[in-house]
ZAMARGU-4260 file (C-alpha; in steps of 0.2 Angstrom, whole numbers, plus 5000, padded with zeros to 4 digits):
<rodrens>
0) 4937/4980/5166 | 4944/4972/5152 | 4962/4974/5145 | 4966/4988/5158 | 4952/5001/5151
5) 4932/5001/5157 | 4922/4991/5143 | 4906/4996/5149 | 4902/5011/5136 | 4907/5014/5119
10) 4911/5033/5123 | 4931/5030/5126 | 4930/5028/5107 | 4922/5050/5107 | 4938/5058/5107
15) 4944/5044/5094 | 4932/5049/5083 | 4931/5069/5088 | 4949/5068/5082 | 4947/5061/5065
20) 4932/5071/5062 | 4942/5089/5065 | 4956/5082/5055 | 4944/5078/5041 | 4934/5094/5043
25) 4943/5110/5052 | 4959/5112/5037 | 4942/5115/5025 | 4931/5126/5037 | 4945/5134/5046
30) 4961/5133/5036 | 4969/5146/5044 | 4966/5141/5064 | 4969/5124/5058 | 4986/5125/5049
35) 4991/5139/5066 | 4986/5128/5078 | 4984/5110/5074 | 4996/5105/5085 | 4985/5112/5101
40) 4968/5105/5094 | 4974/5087/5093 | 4983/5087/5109 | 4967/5092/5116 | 4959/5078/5110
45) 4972/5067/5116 | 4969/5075/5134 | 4950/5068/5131 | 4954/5052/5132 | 4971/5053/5144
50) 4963/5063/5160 | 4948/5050/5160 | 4959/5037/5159 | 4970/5044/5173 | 4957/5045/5183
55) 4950/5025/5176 | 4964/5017/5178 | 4978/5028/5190 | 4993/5035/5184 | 5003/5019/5182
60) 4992/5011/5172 | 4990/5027/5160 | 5009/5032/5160 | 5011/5010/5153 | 4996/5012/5141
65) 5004/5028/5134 | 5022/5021/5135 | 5019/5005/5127 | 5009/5014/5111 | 5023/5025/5114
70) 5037/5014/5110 | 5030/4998/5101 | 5016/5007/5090 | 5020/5026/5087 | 5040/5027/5087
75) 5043/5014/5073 | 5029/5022/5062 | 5037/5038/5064 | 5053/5035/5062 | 5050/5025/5047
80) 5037/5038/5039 | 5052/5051/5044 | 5064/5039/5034 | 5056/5037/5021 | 5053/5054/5019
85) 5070/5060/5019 | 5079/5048/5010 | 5066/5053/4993 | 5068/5070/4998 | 5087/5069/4993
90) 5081/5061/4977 | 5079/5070/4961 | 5073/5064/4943 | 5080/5076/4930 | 5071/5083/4915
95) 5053/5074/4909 | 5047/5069/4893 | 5037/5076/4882 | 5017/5073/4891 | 5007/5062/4878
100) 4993/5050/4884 | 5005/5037/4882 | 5021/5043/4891 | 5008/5051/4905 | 5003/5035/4908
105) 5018/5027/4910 | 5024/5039/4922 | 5008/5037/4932 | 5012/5016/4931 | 5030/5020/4936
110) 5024/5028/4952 | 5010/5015/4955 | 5025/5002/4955 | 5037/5013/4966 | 5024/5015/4977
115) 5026/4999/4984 | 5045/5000/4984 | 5047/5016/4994 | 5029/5021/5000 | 5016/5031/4993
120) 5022/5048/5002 | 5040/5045/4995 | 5032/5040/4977 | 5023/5056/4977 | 5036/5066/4979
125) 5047/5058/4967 | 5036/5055/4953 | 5025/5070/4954 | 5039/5086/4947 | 5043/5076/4933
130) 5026/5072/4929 | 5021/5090/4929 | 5034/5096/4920 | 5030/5082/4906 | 5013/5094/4906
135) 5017/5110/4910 | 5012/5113/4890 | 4995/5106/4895 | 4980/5117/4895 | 4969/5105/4905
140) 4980/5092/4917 | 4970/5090/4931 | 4963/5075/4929 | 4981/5068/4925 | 4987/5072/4944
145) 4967/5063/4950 | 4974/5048/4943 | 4988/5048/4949 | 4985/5052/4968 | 4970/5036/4965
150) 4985/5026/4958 | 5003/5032/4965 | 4997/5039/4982 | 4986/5026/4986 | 4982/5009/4977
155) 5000/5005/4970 | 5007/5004/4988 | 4994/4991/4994 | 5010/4975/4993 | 5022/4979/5005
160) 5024/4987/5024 | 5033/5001/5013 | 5020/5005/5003 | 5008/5014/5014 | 5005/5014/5036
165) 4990/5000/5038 | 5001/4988/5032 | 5015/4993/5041 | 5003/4995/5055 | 5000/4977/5052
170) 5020/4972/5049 | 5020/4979/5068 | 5006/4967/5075 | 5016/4952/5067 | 5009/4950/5050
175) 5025/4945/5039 | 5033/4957/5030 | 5029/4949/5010 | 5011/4944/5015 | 5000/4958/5009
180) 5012/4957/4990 | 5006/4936/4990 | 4989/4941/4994 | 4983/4959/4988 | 4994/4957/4969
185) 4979/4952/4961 | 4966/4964/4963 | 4979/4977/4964 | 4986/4972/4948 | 4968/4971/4940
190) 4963/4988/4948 | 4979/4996/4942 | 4977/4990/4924 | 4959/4997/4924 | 4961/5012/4929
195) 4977/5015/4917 | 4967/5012/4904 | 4953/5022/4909 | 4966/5035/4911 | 4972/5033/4896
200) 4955/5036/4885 | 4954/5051/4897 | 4968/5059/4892 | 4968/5053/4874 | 4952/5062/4873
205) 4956/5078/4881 | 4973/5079/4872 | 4966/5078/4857 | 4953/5092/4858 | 4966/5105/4866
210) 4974/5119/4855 | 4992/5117/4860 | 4997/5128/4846 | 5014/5118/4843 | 5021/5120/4860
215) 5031/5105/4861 | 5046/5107/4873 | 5060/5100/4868 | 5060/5083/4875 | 5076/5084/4891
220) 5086/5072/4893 | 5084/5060/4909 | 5093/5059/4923 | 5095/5057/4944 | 5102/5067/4957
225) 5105/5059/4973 | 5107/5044/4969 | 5116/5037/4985 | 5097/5037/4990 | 5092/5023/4981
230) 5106/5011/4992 | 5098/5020/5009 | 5080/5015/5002 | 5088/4996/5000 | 5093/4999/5019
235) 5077/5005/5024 | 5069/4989/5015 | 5082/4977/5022 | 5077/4984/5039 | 5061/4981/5041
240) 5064/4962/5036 | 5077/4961/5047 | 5061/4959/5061 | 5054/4946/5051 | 5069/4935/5047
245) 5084/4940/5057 | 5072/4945/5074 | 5084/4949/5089 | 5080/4940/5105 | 5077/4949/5121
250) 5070/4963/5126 | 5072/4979/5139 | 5057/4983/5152 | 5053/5002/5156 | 5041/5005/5169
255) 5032/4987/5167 | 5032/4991/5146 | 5041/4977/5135 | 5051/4987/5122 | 5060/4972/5110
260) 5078/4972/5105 | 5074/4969/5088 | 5063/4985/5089 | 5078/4995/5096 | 5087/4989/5082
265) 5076/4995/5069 | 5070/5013/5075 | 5091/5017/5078 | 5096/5010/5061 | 5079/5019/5053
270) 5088/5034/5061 | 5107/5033/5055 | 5099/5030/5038 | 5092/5045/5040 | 5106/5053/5045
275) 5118/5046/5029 | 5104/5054/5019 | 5104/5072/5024 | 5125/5070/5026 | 5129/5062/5010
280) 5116/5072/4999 | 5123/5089/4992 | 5109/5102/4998 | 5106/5111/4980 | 5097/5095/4977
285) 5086/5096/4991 | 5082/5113/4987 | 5077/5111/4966 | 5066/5095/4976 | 5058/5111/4987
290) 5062/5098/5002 | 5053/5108/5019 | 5051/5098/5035 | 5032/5105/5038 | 5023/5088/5029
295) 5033/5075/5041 | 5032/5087/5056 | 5014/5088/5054 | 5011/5069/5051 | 5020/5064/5065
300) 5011/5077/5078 | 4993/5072/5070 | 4998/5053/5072 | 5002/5053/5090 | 4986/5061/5095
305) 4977/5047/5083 | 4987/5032/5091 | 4982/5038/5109 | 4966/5041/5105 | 4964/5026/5097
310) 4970/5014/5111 | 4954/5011/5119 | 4944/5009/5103 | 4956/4996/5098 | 4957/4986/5114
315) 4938/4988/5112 | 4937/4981/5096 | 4949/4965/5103 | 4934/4964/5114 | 4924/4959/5100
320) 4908/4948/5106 | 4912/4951/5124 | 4913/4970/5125 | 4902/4987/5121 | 4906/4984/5100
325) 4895/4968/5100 | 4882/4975/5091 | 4893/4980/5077 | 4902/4962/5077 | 4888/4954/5077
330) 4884/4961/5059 | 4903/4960/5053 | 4900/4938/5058 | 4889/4926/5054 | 4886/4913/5063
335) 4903/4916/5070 | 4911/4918/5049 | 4918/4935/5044 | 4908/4943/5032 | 4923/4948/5020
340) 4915/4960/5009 | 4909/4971/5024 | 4928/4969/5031 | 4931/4976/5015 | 4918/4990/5013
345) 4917/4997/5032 | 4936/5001/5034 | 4939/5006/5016 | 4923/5019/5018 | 4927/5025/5035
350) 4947/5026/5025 | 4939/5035/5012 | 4934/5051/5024 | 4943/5048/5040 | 4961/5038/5039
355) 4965/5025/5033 | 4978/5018/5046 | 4967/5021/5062 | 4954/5013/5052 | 4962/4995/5047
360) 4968/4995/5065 | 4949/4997/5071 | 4945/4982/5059 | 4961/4973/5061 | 4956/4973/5082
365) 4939/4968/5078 | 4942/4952/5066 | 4950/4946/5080 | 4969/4954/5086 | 4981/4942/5081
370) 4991/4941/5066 | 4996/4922/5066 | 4976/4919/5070 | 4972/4931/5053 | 4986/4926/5043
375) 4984/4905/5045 | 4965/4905/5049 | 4957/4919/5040 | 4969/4926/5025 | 4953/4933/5014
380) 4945/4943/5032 | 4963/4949/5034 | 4966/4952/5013 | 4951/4960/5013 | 4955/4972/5027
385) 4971/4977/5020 | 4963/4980/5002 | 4949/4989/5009 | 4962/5004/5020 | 4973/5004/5005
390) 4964/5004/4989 | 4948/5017/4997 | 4959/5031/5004 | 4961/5039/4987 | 4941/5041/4987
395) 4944/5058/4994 | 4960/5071/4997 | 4957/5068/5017 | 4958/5049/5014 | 4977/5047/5014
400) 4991/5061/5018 | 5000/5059/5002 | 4983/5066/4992 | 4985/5083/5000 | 5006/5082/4998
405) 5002/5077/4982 | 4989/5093/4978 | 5000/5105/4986 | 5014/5101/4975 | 5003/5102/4959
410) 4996/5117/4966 | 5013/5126/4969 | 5015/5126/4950 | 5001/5137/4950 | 4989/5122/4942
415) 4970/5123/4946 | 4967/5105/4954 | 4948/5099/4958 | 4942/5108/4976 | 4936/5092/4989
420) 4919/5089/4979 | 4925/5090/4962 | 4936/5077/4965 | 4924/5067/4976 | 4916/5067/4959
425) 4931/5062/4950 | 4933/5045/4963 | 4915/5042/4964 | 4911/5043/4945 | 4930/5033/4939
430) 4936/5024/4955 | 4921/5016/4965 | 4913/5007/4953 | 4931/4998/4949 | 4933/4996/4969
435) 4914/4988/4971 | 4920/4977/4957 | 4935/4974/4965 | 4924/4968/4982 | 4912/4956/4971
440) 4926/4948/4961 | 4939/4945/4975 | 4930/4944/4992
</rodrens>
């Protein structure tokens, strides 16, 4: 017994890895069961893990295990995520430029950027109408919208908590809140300008071969709807560093679980902010956004079967040496030195086809569990981590739940995008290469 679970096999990590596998595979297989149903599949998979833990561990120690992922893991990530989510929802950008090579890519920078500021789900949705609408003339624009889920649904939100879930993840296991922006800003910047300029000759190239026959629209002129929004996304932002730099002391006990004050704090202000948006915003401006509950709803019943499932593969993975993962730390170490490159490559591959926030946890747990050990001792292992779950989720439409928000909406408009192996083809021919660069330059 270690940590309250039985260290003794690596099968606690099955239903861990069932989970990730059916969210990965069934919505492709068996669209129609999975979009029905989903809910019941992964809280059967949760049951995997719970009833052999009940009867591991008793129902005390189960009901704390839960509760404490419960209240200090899952309710913050949701309640931010929901946030985040309805705060851009009552955000509207009005009329679009005209969708040239040069104004496409500084659309697709402009979301890259706000990315980091609001988080990739909330970028998505903000930046992607008006980018569509730019190239609604266009006869070929997928490749415009595979840049931009490589760039604004994954890469450009890899500097702060806001950006994307492992970081916050991270922000929630005591790694502070500006870290990953003094760390991860150069490759991301470098990764950012390359791909905008391989962009770039992309669509030069394409535009200039198409036969628009003169179908400019008329350039519209720009504006925002909403815009009490932007103060509630500065609320949400001054809220999560209220934890690093104005933390409040104490905490409440619940059934032997520590929930902190400053926690409490957050989640209830996450929620009034929450509440101000979906009060203060006029509805019409919801509806021209198409604003539906199903993407949040979905995302928040899909991550509280992953964090339940993953507690024992992360206690595991804290184990490190001493527990049933020693085989696989012993190849991440040598001679007791993190290999960066591999804490680099492993989660950003296992991000690239599972999830990318179970999988820097995973990784986070085995480097060693403690933020002020990874921040002060080992910054690259810890760098390298976070590039790795942020930059390789765009590798695949499964990799980060923004890419599949991102290709609904496109397809809603009655565009063709790339099915799952064209645009495997897409990230493996234009995104790898820069991302192994990225690994031999940087770590």
């Amino acid at each position: 017994m270690a940590g309250g679970l039985p260290y003794g096999s690596l099968a606690w990590g099955l239903p861990f890895v069932g989970l990730l596998l059916t969210i990965a595979i069934a919505p492709i297989v068996v669209p129609t069961v999975w979009n029905r149903h989903y809910g019941k599949i992964v809280a059967l998979w949760s049951l995997v893990f719970v009833l052999p833990d009940f009867f591991a561990e008793g129902f005390d120690g189960t009901l704390r295990r839960l509760l404490d992922v419960g209240l200090n893991t899952y309710l913050p990530f949701a309640l931010l995520m929901g946030a985040l989510f309805i705060i851009t929802g009552g955000l509207r950008i009005r009329g679009a430029p005209h969708g040239t090579p040069g104004v496409n890519t500084v659309l697709i920078g402009i979301g890259a950027v706000a990315s980091s500021l609001i988080g990739t789900p909330g970028a998505s949705l903000l930046m992607l109408r008006p980018l569509v609408r730019a190239n609604r003339h266009r006869v070929r624009s997928a490749h415009i919208y595979v840049f931009f889920i490589f760039l604004a649904c994954n890469i450009g939100g890899a500097l702060t908590p806001l950006g994307n879930p492992p970081l916050f993840l991270g922000y929630l296991r005591g790694v502070p809140f500006f870290w990953p922006a003094t760390h991860l800003w150069l490759p991301t910047l470098a990764l950012t300008v390359v791909l905008l300029a391989m962009f770039y000759v992309i669509d030069r190239s394409i535009y200039r071969r198409q036969v628009t026959e003169d179908v400019r629209p008329e350039i519209e002129k720009l504006g925002i709807d909403g815009g009490i929004n932007l103060l509630l996304l500065l609320g949400t932002a001054a809220t999560m560093m209220l934890r690093t730099y104005y933390p409040v002391p104490g905490a409440v006990t619940i059934f032997g679980v520590t929930w902190a004050f400053d926690d409490i704090v957050s989640d209830v202000l996450f929620i009034a902010l929450a509440l101000l948006s979906l009060r203060l915003t006029k509805p019409a401006t919801r509806q021209e956004n198409t604003f539906v509950w199903s993407p949040i709803v979905e995302v928040s019943i899909l991550f509280a079967a992953i964090f339940v499932t993953l507690s024992p593969v992360d206690t595991i993975m804290a184990a490190g040496g001493h527990g049933p993962a020693a085989a696989l730390f012993e190849q991440m170490f040598v001679g007791g030195v993190p290999n960066d490159q591999l804490f680099y490559l492993v989660p950003g591959m296992l991000s690239s086809v599972l999830d990318n926030a179970p999988s820097y946890l995973v990784f986070f747990g085995l480097a060693g569990d403690n933020a002020t050990l990874l921040v002060d001792k080992l910054p690259v292992t810890l760098a390298a981590i976070s590039a790795g779950a942020s930059y390789f989720g765009a590798m695949t439409y499964i990799g980060n739940a923004p890419n599949l928000i991102a290709k609904g909406v496109v397809e809603s408009y009655g565009i063709k995008m790339p099915n799952f192996f064209a645009y495997v083809g897409w990230s493996t021919v234009c995104l790898l290469p820069v991302l192994l660069l990225t690994m031999w330059v940087f770590y």
